[in-house]
N, C-alpha and C positions, 0 to 999 in steps of 0.2 A: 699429230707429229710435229707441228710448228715448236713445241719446245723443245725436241730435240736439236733442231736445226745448228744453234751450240755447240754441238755434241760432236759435230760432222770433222771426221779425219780428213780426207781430200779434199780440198777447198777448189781446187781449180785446176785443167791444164794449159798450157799455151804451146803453139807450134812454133820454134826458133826456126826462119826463113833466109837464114845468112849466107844462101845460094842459092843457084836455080834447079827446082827436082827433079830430079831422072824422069822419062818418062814410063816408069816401068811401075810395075807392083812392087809394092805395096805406095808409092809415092803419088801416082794415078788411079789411085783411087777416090772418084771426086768428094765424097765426105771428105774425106783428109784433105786434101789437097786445095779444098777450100774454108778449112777450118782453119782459124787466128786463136780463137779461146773459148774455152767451154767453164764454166762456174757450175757446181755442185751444188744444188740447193735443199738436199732432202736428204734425207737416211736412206732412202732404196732411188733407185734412180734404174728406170726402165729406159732402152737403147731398142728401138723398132723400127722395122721397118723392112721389103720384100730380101731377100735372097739374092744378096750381093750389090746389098744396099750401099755395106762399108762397116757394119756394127759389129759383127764378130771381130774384124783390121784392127778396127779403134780399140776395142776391147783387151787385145789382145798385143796391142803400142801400150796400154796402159798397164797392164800386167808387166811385159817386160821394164818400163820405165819406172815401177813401186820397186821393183826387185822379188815379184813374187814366185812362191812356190805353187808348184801343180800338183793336182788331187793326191798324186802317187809319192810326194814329198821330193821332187825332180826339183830344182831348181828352172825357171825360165831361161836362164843365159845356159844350160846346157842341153835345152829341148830343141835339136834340131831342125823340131819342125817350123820353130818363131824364126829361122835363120834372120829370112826376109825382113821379117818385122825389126826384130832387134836392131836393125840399122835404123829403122826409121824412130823409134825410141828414143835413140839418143840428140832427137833433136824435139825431144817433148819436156818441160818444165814444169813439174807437180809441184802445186802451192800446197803446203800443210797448215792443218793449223796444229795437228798433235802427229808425227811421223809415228808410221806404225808398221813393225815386223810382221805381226798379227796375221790370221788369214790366209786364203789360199785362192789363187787361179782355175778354175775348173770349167774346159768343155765336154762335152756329154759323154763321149767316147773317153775322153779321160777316164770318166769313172769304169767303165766296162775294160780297158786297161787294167787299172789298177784292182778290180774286182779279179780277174784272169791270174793277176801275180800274187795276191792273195792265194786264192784258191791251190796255186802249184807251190808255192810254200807252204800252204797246209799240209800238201799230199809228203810233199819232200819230209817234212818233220815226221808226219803220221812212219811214212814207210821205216826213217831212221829210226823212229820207237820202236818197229815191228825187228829192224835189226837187232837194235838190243839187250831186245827180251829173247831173241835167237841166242846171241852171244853169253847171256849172262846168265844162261838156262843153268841152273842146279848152283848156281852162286847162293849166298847169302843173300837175305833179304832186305838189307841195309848195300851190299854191293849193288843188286838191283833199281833200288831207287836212286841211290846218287846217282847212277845211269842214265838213268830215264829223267831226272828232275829239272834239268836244262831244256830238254824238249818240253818237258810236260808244262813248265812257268811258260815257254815263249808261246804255246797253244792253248794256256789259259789267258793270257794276256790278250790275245789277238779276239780271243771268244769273250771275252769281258766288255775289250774295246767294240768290236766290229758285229759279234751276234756270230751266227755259226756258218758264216758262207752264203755267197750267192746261190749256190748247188742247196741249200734248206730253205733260201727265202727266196720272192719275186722279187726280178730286180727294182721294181718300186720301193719294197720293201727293205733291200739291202740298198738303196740308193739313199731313203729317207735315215735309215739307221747311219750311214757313214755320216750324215751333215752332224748328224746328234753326237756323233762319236769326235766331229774336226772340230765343229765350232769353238770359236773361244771367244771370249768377249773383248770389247775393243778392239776386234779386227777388220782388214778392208776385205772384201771377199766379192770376185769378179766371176760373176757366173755366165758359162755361154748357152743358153736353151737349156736352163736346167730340169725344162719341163719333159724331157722327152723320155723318159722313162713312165713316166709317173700317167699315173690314170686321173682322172676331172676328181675322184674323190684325193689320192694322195697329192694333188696339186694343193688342195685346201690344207690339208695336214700341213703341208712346205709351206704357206703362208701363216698358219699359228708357230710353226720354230721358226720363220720368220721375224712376226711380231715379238717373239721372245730374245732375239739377239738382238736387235733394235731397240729393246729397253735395258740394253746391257750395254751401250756405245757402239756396236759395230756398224759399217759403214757398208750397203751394198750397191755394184754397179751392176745391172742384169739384161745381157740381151736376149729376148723374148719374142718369140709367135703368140706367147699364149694370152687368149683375152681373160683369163680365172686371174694369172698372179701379174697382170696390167692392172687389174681393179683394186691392187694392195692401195688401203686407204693414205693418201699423203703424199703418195708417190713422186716422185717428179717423173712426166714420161717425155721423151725426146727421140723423135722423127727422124728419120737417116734417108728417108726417100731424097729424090730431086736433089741430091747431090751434093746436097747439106743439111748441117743437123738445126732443128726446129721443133721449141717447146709445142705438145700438141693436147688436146682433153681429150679425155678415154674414150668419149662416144663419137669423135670423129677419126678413131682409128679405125684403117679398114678392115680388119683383122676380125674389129669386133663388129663392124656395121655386117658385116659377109656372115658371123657367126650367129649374129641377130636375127637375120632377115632369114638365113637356112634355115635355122629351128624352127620358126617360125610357121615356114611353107616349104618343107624340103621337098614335097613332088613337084612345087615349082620347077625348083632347081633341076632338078632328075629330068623332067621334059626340057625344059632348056638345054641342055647336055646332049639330049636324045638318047639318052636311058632311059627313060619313061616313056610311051609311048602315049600323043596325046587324046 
């Protein structure tokens, strides 16, 4: 991956500190609040660490400070749910070295959103064809189709783009299909736990379309539990524990030493718990 390194759209952020911060969330949260500057060094760049570490925050100050859009083609400045954050955004300074519209924001539930609006616009066209065909009963068959040919483009399109519904596929499978359907090249794309739908096999599949947008310029930021798409080769991976963020190598993450040592000997495990009985 080092030759791509070049290649990289976000070069850096910096926290502008030209007062002193609330002490409230998103501003106390110690990742942030003692972060000065973070440098991007890799095409994929892993954000880890326990469960209210700060890396979803950060993630999600850098979404709204690119001006990105959400899985569902929402804009960030209108996703109420960044209120919070969007204030603190605008005291974040993204270095480029190529600015880019490119790409999208996505946390997990985003996508099971925007799968749901899917699926009810499906139904809403379906039922308005079944009007149609009610209404335009015993018409011509040229009155028929021009009828029906506006529903029937906008439900071919979406079946082109998208595959036939969450309702026909697992959502691993409609989760992997939407990236293949969003992706574009040279874009930055902020992903929060993109693992969580996806099983140990479709995690591997999401690191070969991976590998394939990365030889295309795109830029990813990904916060992650999962030790399968930690091991993307090249990675840059950075620690959010202890209050600050800190470059860390894959085999001293704990995530992966836990998942190493469980496989390993999980009746261990299971006795120590006192699920097992010893």
């Amino acid at each position: 991956m080092t030759n791509l390194i070049s290649d990289l759209l976000l070069r850096s952020v910096t926290i502008r500190r030209a007062f002193t911060w609330p002490d409230r969330f998103p501003y106390n949260v110690p990742v942030l609040a003692t972060l000065e500057r973070l440098d991007f060094t890799a095409p994929v760049t892993f954000l880890v660490g326990e469960n209210g570490s700060g890396k979803s925050t950060l993630l999600e100050a850098l979404a709204c400070a690119a001006g990105s859009i959400t899985a569902g083609s929402e804009e960030t400045g209108r996703d109420e749910t960044l209120d919070e954050v969007r204030k603190l955004s605008k005291d974040l300074k993204l270095t480029w070295s190529k600015r880019t519209r490119r790409g999208f924001f996505m946390r997990s539930e985003d996508f099971f959103g925007f799968a749901r609006r899917m699926d009810r616009t499906r139904s809403e066209m379906q039922r308005n064809l079944e009007e149609v065909d009610r209404e335009y009963e015993g018409r011509s068959i040229l009155a028929q189709q021009m009828a029906r040919s506006a529903y029937v483009g906008q439900l071919g399109a979406m079946e082109q783009r998208y595959g036939e519904g969450v309702d026909a596929r697992s959502h691993g499978e409609s989760y992997l299909r939407f990236f293949q359907a969003r992706f574009t090249p040279g874009g930055l794309y902020l992903l929060d736990e993109p693992e969580a739908p996806l099983s140990p096999v479709r995690q591997l599949s999401f690191l070969v379309l991976l590998k394939s947008m990365i030889e295309q310029q795109s830029q990813f930021i990904i916060a992650t539990h999962s030790p399968i798409l930690m091991a993307f080769p090249g990675a840059e991976i950075l620690s959010c524990d202890g209050g600050k963020i800190s470059s860390i190598a894959y085999d001293e993450i704990e995530h992966v030493a836990i998942t190493r040592t469980f496989l390993q000997n999980p009746q261990r495990y299971m006795r120590h718990l006192g699920i097992l009985d010893e």
